[in-house]
ZAMARGU-4260 file (C-alpha; in steps of 0.2 Angstrom, whole numbers, plus 5000, padded with zeros to 4 digits):
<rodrens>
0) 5082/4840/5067 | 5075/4824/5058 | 5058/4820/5060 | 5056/4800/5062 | 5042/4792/5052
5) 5030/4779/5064 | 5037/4765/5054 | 5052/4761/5038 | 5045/4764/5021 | 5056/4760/5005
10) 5058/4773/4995 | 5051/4764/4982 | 5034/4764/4989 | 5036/4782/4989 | 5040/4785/4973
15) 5023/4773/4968 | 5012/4784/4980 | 5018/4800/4970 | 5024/4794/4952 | 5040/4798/4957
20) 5055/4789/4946 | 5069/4780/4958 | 5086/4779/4954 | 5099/4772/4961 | 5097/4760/4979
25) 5079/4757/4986 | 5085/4762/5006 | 5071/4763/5016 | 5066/4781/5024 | 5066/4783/5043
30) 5064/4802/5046 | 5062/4817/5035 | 5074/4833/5039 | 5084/4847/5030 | 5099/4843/5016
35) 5111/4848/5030 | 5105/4834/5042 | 5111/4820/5030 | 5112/4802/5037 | 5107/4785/5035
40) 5088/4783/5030 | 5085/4801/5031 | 5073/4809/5017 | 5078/4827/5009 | 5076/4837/4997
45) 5086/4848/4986 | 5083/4861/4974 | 5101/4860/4964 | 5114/4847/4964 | 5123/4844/4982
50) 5141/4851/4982 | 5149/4836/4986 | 5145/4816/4987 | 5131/4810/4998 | 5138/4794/5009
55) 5124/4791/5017 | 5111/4779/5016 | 5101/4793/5015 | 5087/4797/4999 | 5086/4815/4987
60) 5071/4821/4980 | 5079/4831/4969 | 5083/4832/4947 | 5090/4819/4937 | 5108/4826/4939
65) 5109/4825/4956 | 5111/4804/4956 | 5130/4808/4952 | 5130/4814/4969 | 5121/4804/4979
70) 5116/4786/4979 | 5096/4786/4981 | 5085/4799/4970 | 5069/4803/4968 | 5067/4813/4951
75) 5059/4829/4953 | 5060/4841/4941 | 5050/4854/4955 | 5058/4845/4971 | 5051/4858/4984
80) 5036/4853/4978 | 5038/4834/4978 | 5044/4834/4994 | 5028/4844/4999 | 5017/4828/4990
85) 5028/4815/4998 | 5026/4824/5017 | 5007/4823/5013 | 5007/4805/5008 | 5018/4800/5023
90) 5010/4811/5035 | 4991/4800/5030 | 4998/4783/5026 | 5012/4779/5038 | 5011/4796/5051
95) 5024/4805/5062 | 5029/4801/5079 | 5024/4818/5087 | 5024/4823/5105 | 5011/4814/5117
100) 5017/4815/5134 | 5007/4828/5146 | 5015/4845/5148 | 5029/4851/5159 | 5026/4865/5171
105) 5037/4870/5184 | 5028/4871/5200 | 5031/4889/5201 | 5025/4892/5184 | 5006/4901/5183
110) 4996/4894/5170 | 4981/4900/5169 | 4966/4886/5166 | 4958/4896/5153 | 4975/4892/5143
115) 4976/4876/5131 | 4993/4867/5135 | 4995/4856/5121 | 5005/4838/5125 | 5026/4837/5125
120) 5027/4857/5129 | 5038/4861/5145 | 5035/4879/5154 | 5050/4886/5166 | 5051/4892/5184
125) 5040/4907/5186 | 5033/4911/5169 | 5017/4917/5167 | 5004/4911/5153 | 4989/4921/5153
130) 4969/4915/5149 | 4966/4909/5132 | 4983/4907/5127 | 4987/4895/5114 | 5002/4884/5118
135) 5005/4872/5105 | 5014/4853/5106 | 5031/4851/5107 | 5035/4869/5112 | 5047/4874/5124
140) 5044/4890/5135 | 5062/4896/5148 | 5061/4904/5164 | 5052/4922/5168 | 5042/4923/5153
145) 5026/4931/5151 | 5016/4925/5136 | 4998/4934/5136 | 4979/4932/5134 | 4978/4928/5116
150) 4994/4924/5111 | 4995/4906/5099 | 5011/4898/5098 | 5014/4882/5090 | 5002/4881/5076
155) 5006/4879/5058 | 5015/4892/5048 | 5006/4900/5031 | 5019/4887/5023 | 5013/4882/5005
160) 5020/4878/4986 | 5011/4878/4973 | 5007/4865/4960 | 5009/4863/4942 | 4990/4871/4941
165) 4993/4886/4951 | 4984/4878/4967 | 4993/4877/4984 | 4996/4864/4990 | 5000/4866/5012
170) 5017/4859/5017 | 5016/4847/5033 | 5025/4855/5048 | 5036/4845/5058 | 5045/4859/5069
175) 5042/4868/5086 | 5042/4882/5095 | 5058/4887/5106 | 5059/4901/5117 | 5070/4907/5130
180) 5071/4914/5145 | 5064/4932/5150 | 5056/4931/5135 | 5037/4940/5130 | 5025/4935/5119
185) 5011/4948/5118 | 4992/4946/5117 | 4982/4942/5100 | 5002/4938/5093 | 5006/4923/5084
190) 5021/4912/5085 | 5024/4899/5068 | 5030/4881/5073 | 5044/4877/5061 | 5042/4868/5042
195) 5057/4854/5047 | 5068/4866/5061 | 5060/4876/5076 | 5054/4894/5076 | 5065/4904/5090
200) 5067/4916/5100 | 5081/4917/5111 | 5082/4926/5130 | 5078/4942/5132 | 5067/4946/5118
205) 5049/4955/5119 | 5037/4950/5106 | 5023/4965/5106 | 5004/4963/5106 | 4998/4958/5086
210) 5013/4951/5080 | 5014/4938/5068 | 5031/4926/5066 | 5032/4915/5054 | 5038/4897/5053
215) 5056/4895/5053 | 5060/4913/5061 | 5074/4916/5073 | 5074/4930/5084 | 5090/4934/5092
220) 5095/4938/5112 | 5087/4956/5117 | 5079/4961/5101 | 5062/4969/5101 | 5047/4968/5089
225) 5033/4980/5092 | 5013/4981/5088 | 5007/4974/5071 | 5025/4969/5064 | 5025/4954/5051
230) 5042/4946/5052 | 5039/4932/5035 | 5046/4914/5036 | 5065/4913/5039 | 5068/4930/5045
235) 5084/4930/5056 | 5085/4945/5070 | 5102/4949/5078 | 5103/4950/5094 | 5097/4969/5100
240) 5087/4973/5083 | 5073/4985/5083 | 5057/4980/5073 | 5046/4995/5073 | 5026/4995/5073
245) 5017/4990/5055 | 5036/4985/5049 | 5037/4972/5037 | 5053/4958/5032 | 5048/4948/5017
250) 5056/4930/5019 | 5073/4923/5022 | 5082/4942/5025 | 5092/4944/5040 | 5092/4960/5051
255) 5109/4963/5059 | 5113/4967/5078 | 5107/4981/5082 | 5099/4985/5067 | 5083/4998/5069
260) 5068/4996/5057 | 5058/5010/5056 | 5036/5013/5060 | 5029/5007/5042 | 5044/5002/5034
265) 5042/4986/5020 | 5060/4978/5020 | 5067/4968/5005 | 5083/4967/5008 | 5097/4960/5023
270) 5099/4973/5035 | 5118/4974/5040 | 5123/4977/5060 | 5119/4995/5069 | 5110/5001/5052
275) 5095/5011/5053 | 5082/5008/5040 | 5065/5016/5034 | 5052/5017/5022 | 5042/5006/5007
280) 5058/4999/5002 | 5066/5001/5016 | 5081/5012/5014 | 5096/5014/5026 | 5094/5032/5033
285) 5111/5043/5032 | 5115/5054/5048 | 5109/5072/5045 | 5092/5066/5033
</rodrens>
């Protein structure tokens, strides 16, 4: 997903807005996206040095090293961060093209009035969306879904990094929100737009009441997350996975299909397929214990 800029900026300018040394050709940026979106005027960044060669026309914000690799860098010796202070300084000088027409929704759909449908969301046949729900831009909501009182889905994540003084510094969020069909979303629960992708849950999952979900979070077909879990940013669910009440998944882990994660665990590491786990760590429980 590549996020397109309101107007070209050479990378150049860029690099004088945030002290940044340019090396190699001054391209200009069109769009900002994740390394794995690679293409002509499309600005990244990388934390070690690309595997193999960069064709593109695209720009790096990453260290030194990497202009073997690729033909435009910005030197970074903390790229996450730089990329943070250039998506700030972008986001105030030139601006994002973000979603402005009026929402979609079905005829049959029943939105409540109390609701705030933000612009560029779309709402399937004969979903529900009950008063004072949250529905922020850009998010997509399938067919026969029920998303209650309460629920906010599409604001930005808790997504920070921390600068050379200690001090956070917010990342600008650029993703949406995607869910499927027959999907729930329960009351007071929070759904996190994505940093650069979109924040997912695919058809058939429930979402219980006081749930909070995290930017960049994907949440497979039929799995099941129940009151007061925390599923942090990145966290991938297979499909039929069991999150139980009070649970935690620290970022980035992967529970498998089928998984179980038992009331009150803290997980801290990937859960494989079919495993049951429990406790603070979470610890796979062995038949017979």
């Amino acid at each position: 997903m590549c996020h397109k800029l309101k107007r070209k900026v050479a990378a150049s300018e860029i690099a004088e807005w945030c002290g940044l040394t340019l090396l190699g050709i001054d391209f200009s940026v069109e769009c900002v996206a994740p390394l794995s979106e690679r293409g002509d005027g499309v600005l990244c960044f990388a934390k070690t040095i690309p595997d193999q060669p960069v064709q593109d026309r695209m720009i790096l914000i990453a260290n030194e090293a990497a202009v073997e690799k690729a033909p435009c860098v910005l030197v970074a010796a903390n790229p996450r961060l730089e990329f943070a202070r250039v998506l700030d300084h972008i986001d105030k000088k030139v601006g994002f093209l973000r979603p402005i027409a009026a929402p979609i929704i079905h005829p049959t759909a029943q939105v409540s009035p109390q609701a705030f449908i933000a612009p560029g969301v779309e709402i399937g046949a004969r979903s529900l969306v009950l008063p004072f729900a949250f529905i922020g831009e850009g998010t997509h909501i399938g067919t026969d879904c029920v998303i209650k009182s309460g629920a906010v889905i599409g604001q930005d994540g808790f997504g920070f990094e921390r600068d050379e003084d200690g001090l956070p510094l917010r990342l600008v969020h650029l993703g949406f929100v995607a869910i499927g069909n027959h999907v729930e979303v329960g009351s007071l629960t929070t759904v996190c737009r994505g940093t650069l992708g979109n924040t997912v849950i695919e058809d058939h999952a429930k979402v219980d009441d006081h749930v909070h979900v995290a930017h960049n979070v994907h949440i497979g077909v039929g799995a099941m997350v129940v009151a007061c879990a925390e599923l942090s940013g990145g966290v991938v669910l297979g499909r039929g996975a069991w999150i139980g009440p009070n649970s935690n998944v620290i970022q980035q882990k992967r529970i498998g299909a089928g998984a179980l994660v038992g009331i009150g665990s803290n997980v801290l590491k990937d859960v494989p397929d079919g495993v049951t786990v429990a406790g603070n760590p979470a610890r796979q429980l062995v038949h017979g214990n």
